[in-house]
C-alpha positions as CSV (number, residue, x, y, z in Angstrom):
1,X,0.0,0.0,0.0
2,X,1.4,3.5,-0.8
3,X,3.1,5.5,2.1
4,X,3.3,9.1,2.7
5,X,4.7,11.1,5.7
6,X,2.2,13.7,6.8
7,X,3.6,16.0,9.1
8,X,0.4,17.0,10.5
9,X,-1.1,15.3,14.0
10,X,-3.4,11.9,13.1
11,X,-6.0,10.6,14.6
12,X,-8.5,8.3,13.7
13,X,-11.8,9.3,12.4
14,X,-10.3,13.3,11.5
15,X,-10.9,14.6,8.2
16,X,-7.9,16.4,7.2
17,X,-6.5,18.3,4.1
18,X,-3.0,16.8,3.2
19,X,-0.2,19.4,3.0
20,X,0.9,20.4,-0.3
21,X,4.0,18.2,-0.5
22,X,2.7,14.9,0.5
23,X,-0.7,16.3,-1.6
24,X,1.6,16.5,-5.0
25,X,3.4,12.6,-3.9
26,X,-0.6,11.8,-4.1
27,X,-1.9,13.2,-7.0
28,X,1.2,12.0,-9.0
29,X,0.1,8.5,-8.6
30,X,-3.2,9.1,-9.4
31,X,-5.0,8.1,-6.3
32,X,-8.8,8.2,-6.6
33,X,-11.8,8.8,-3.9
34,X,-12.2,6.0,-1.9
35,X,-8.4,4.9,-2.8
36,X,-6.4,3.7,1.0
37,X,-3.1,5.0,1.5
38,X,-1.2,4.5,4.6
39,X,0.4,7.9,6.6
40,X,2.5,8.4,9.0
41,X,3.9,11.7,10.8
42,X,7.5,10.6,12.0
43,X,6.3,10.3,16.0
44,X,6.0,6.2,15.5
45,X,3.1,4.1,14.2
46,X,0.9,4.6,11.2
47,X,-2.2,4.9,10.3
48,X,-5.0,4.0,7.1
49,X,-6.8,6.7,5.3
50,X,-9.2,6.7,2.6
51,X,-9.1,9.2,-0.2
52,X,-12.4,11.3,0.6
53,X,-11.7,14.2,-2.2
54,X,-8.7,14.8,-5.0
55,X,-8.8,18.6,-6.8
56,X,-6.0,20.1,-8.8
57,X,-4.7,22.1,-5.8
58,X,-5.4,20.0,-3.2
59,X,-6.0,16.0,-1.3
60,X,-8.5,15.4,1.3
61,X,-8.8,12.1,3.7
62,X,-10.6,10.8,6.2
63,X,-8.2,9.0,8.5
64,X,-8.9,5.6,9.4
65,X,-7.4,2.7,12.1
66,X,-3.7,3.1,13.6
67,X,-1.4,0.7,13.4
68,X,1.5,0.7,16.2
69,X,3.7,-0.5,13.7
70,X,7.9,0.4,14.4
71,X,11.1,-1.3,12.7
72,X,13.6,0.5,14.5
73,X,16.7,-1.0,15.6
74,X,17.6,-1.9,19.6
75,X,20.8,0.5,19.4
76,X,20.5,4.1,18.4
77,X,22.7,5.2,16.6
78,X,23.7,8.4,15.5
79,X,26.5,8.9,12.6
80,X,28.6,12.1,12.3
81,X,30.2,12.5,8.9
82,X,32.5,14.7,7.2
83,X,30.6,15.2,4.1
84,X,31.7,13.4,1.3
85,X,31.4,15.3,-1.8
86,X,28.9,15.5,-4.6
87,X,26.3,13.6,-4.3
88,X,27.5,10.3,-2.3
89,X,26.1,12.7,0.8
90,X,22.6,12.1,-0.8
91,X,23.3,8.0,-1.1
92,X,24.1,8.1,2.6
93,X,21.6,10.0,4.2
94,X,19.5,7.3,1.8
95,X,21.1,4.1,2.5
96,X,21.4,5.0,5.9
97,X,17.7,5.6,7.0
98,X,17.1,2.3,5.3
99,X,19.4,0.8,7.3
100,X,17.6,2.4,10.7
101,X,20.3,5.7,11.7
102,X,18.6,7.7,14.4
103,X,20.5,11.1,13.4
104,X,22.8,12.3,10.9
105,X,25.3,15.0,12.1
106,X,26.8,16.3,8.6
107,X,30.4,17.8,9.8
108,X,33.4,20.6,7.8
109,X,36.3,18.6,8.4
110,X,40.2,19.3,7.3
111,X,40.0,17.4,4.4
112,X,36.3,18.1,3.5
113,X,35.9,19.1,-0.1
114,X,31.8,20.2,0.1
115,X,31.9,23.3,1.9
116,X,28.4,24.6,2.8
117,X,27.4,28.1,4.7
118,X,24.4,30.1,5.2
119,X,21.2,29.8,3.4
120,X,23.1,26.9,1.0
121,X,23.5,25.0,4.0
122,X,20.2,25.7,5.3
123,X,19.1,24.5,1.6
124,X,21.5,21.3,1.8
125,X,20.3,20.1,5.3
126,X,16.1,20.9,4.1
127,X,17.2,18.7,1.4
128,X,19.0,15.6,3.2
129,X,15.8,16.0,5.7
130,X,13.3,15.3,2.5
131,X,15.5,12.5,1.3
132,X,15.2,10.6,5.1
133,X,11.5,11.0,4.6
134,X,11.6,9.5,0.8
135,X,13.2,6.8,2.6
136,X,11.4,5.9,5.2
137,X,8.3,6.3,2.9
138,X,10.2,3.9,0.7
139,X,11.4,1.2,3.6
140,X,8.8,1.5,6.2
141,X,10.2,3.6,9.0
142,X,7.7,5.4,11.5
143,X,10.2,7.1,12.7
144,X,12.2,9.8,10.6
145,X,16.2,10.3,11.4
146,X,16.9,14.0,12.4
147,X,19.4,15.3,10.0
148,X,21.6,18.3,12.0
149,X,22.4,22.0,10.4
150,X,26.0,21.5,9.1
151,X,28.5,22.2,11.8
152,X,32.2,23.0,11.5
153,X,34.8,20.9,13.5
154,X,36.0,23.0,16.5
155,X,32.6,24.3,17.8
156,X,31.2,21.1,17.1
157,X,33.6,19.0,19.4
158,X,33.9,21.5,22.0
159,X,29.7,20.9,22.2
160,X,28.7,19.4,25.4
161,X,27.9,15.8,24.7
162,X,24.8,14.0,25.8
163,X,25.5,12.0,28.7
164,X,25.7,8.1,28.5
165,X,26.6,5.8,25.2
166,X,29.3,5.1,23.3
167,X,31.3,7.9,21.5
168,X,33.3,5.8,18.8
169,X,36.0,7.4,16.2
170,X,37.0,5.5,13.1
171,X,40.8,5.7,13.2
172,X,44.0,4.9,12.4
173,X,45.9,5.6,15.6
174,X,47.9,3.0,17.8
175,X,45.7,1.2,19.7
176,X,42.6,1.2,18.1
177,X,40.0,-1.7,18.8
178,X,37.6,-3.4,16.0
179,X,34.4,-2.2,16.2
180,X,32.4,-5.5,16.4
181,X,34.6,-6.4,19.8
182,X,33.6,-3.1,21.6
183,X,29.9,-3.1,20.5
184,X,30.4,-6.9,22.1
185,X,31.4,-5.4,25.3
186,X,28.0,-3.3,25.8
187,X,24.5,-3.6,26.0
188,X,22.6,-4.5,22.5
189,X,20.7,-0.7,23.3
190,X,23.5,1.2,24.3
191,X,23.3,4.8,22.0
192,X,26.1,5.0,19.7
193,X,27.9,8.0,18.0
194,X,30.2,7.1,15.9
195,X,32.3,10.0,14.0
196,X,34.3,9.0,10.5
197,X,36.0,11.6,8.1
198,X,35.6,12.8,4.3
199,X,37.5,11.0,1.7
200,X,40.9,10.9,3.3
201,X,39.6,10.6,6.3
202,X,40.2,12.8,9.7
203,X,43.1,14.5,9.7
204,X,45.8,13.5,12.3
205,X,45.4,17.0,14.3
206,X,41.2,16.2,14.3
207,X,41.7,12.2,15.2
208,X,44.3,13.5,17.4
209,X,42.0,15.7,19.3
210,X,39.1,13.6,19.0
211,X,40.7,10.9,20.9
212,X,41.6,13.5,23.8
213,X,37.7,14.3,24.0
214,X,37.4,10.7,24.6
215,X,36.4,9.3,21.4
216,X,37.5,6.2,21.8
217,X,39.5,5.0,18.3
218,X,38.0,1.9,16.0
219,X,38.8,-0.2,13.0
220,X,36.4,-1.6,10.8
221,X,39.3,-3.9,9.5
222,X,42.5,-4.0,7.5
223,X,40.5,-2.8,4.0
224,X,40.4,1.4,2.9
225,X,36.7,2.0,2.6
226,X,35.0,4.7,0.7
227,X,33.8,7.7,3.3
228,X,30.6,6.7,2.7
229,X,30.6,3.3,2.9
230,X,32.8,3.1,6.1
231,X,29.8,5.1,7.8
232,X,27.3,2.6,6.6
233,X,29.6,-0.2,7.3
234,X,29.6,1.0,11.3
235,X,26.0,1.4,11.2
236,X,25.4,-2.0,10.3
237,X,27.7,-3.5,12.6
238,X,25.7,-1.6,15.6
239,X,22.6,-2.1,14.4
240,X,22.8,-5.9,13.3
């Protein structure tokens, strides 16, 4: 049945007008009165709605049964990137909301080649938010990652951390502990961060001072993975 995220609040029995995005993602395929789609508004669970009234500017429903549906993973976890450039960034927000990421903290790094400011980054991150949504439209998630406003290294580590979890740094340094053996060593619903670099990785200064903010270092394995697919490749490991 065809899903749509309606940021609006659903309950059963209200007649509601759908807003004008997920009114377009309806009228595109052509949906007919008395059609059932299935909505859902990001907060968990879904719900059924029948088509009750399809104009050229606008989709009304009447909104039926909720279903406390959810497929999200045991472990939360949130991945902070240094953007890879063009559009791989696009594939990972993607892939990783298929794959169940509870937040996507886009980051400037040294060797970051997408630079983003102002209203371009306000632009970038509206658009990573609408592909989540695509995604979990696509997979079906009730629940729609939180994709951050862009930050740049310094403020972003010198940011008070939320208390608890694991904070976990892809790196090459001495010392540094495969991935699968310290998600082993923790509850299955421990909250993960884990932080990984642009193509080329973290510089050694940033891994350097991550590591002093108590990041603590890990390896995915003796292969060099693509930026993007090292994130993904963590997020599978801790969610799996």
């Amino acid at each position: 049945m065809p899903r749509y995220h309606c940021p609006l609040p659903l309950s059963a029995g209200a007649e509601l007008t759908l807003p004008p995005g997920t009114a377009r993602h309806v009228q595109v395929l052509r949906h007919q009165p008395g059609h059932t789609i299935t909505l859902f508004n990001g907060e968990g669970g879904q719900w059924q709605a029948t088509v009750t009234h399809m104009g050229r500017s606008e989709v009304q429903v009447l909104v039926g049964e909720f279903e406390p549906r959810e497929c999200e993973a045991i472990r939360p976890v949130t991945l902070v990137v240094g953007m890879p450039a063009n559009d791989r960034m696009d594939w990972l927000v993607e892939k990783a909301t298929e794959l169940g990421v509870h937040a996507i903290e886009p980051l400037h790094t040294a060797h970051s080649v997408l630079r983003l400011n102002g209203e371009r980054a306000q632009k970038k991150q509206a658009h990573w938010q609408s592909v989540a949504v695509a995604a979990c439209e696509q997979c079906g998630r009730n629940r729609v990652p939180t994709v951050t406003p862009v930050s740049d290294w310094a403020p972003w580590l010198a940011a008070p951390s939320a208390p608890g979890g694991l904070r976990l740094v892809l790196s090459l340094a001495e010392g540094t502990r495969p991935l699968a053996q310290v998600l082993a060593e923790h509850p299955a619903d421990t909250p993960v961060h884990f932080l990984s670099g642009p193509e080329g990785g973290l510089s050694p200064q940033e891994d350097a001072q991550a590591r002093a903010a108590d990041w603590l270092p890990v390896t995915l394995g003796p292969r060099v993975l693509r930026a993007e697919t090292a994130a993904l490749a963590a997020l599978v490991m801790a969610t799996t």
